[in-house]
ROKELUM-655628 format. One record per residue (C-alpha): residue in one letter; z, x, y. Coordinates in steps of 0.1 Angstrom, whole numbers, plus 2048, in hexadecimal, padded with zeros to 3 digits. Layout:
// ROKELUM-655628
aZXY ...
***
This chain:
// ROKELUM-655628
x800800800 x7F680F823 x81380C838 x80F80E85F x82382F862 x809842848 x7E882D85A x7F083787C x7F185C872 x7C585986D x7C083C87F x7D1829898 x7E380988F x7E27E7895 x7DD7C088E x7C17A0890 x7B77908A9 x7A87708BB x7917788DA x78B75A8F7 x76A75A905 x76577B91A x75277393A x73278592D x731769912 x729742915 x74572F921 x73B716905 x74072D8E8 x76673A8E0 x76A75D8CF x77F75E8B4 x78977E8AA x79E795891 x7B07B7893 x7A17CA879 x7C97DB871 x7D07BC85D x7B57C3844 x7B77E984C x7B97EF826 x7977DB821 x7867ED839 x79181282B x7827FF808 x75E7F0817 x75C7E9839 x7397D7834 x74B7C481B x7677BC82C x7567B384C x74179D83C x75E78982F x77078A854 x750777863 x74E75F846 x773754850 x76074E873 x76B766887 x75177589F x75E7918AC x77A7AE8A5 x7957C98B3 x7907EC8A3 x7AA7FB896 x79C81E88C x78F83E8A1 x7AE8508A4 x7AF87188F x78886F87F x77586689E x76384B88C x763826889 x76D81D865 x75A84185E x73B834871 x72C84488F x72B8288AC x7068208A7 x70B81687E x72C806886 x71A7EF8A2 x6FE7E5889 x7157DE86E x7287CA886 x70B7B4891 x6FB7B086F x71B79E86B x71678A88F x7397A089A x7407AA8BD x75B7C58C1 x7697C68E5 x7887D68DD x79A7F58CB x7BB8088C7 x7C48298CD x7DC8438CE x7EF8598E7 x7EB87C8D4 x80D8888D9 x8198868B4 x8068A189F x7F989B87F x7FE8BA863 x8058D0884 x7E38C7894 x7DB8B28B0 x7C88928A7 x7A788E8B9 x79E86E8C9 x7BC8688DA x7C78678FD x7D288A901 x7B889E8E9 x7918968ED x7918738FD x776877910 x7618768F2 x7758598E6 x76D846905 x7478518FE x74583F8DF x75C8238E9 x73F819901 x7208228E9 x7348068CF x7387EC8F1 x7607EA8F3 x76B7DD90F x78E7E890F x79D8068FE x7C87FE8F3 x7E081C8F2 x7ED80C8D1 x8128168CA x8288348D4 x8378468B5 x85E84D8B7 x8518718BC x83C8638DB x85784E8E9 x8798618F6 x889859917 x88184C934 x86F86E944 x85886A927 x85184A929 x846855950 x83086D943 x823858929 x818841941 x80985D959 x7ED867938 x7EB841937 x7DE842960 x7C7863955 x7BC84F934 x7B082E94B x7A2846965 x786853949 x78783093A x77981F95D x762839963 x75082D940 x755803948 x770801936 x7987F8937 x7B280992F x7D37F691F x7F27FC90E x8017E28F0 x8247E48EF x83F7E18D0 x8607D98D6 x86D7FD8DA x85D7FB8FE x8797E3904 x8997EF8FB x8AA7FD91B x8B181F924 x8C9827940 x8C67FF94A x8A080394D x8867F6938 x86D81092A x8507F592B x85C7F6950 x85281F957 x82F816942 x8287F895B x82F80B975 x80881B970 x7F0814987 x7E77F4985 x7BE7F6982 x7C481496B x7D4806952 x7DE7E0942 x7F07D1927 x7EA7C5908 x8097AE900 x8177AC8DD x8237898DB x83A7928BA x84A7B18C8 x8527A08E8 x8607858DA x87779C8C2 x8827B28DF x8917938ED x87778E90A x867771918 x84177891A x83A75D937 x85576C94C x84378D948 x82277B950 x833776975 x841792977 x8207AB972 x80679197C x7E079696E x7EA7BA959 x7EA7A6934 x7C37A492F x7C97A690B x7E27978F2 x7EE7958D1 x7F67768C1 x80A7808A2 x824763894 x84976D88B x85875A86E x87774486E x88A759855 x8A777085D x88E78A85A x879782877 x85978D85C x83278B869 x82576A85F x803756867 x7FB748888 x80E72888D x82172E86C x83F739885 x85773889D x8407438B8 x8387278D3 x8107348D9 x80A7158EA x81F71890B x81973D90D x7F673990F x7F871E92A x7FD74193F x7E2755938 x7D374E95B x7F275F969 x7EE77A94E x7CA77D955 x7C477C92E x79F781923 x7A6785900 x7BE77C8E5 x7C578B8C3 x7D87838AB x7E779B892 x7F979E873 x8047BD866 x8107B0841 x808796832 x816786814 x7F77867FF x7D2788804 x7CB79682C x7AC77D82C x7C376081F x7DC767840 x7BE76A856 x7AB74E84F x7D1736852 x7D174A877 x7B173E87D x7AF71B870 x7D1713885 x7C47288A5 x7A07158A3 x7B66F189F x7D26F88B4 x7CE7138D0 x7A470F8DA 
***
């Protein structure tokens, strides 16, 4: 079983998604997408395969969740990977990344923020992302709060080379991000970064957990949360991943919001699921397509 500690070592990590209509897209037609983490272990398998099964579900479009450490897109270059995606009618506006800090067998890992992102940023734009997501500080990244400044000065350097390419820069927190140091907030340091430079990607499941109330964030940092991840917590003591609309999670009123949150795109993600990923994607996406679009 690939746990999220060993896949964010070659990769970067992540969830699914569901994407709203981008304003390059009809208004009439709703993007519904997945994070391609939750079937990460199908797409190390056969990513034709697997992305062939993802579209019969019906989702149209997807979040990467590779890059990070091979400098390829499921081991494509970004020319294959964009024909594979649209022989399988797939968009893919989005992907996750990683800081760089934290070595891997002593070396640096390329395609990060801090070691060759320039060429990341070059083939994030020959595949057609929009938006590239600093995915998840490991403990190694994180430390105290003159870190977490400096963390978010590479994230200001990181968006600077992102908007020179048409593309923006944002960070997806956990709940770490949240758990106060010296009576501040670390998420507060990282919003501190310029504004235009970089944005937020809100995890709905870690902000919940931390104890935070996402539409009071919403007012607080007005138009920085153009992306989102709708992932469900469970009503057991456990607080477990569970299918969209399967929780305790009310996506409903948070999304009556997303005009002050200037959301684009949502995604929903589930990082375990109890059985077949496809199974817990295509429950996500029934409820999503019945209740939330």
């Amino acid at each position: 079983m690939t746990t999220r500690r060993s896949f964010i070592k070659s990769t970067s990590i992540i969830s699914a998604g569901l994407l709203l209509t981008p304003p390059e897209f009809n208004r009439r037609q709703t993007l519904i997408g997945v994070q391609l983490y939750t079937v990460r272990e199908l797409m190390q398998q056969n990513p034709a395969d697997t992305l062939a099964k993802v579209a019969k579900v019906g989702f149209n479009s997807v979040e990467g969740a590779t890059y990070t450490g091979s400098q390829k897109f499921y081991g494509m270059d970004p020319a294959t990977f964009s024909k594979l995606l649209k022989d399988n009618g797939l968009i893919m506006p989005s992907a996750h990344y990683r800081l760089g800090e934290e070595k891997t067998n002593g070396e640096n890992v390329k395609g990060t923020m801090l070691h060759e992102w320039d060429k990341a940023v070059d083939d994030a734009a020959a595949v057609g992302l929009k938006y590239m997501v600093c995915a998840y500080l490991s403990s190694a990244e994180r430390g105290g709060l003159d870190h977490y400044k400096y963390v978010a000065d590479q994230l200001n350097i990181a968006g600077e080379k992102c908007k020179k390419a048409g593309i923006q820069l944002c960070y997806h927190n956990h709940d770490f991000e949240f758990v106060k140091q010296d009576n501040t907030y670390p998420m507060d340091i990282l919003f501190g970064a310029d504004k235009d430079l970089v944005k937020f990607e809100m995890d709905l499941y870690w902000v919940t957990k931390a104890g935070m109330d996402p539409i009071v964030l919403f007012s607080q940092h007005p138009g920085r949360f153009p992306l989102m991840h709708l992932k469900d917590m469970d009503k057991t003591e456990e607080k477990a991943f569970t299918e969209v609309g399967n929780g305790v999670i009310d996506f409903k009123t948070i999304l009556k919001h997303q005009k002050t949150a200037g959301l684009k795109y949502f995604f929903v993600e589930q990082d375990k699921c109890p059985g077949s990923p496809i199974d817990s994607i295509t429950q996500s996406y029934n409820y999503i397509k019945k209740n939330l679009i």
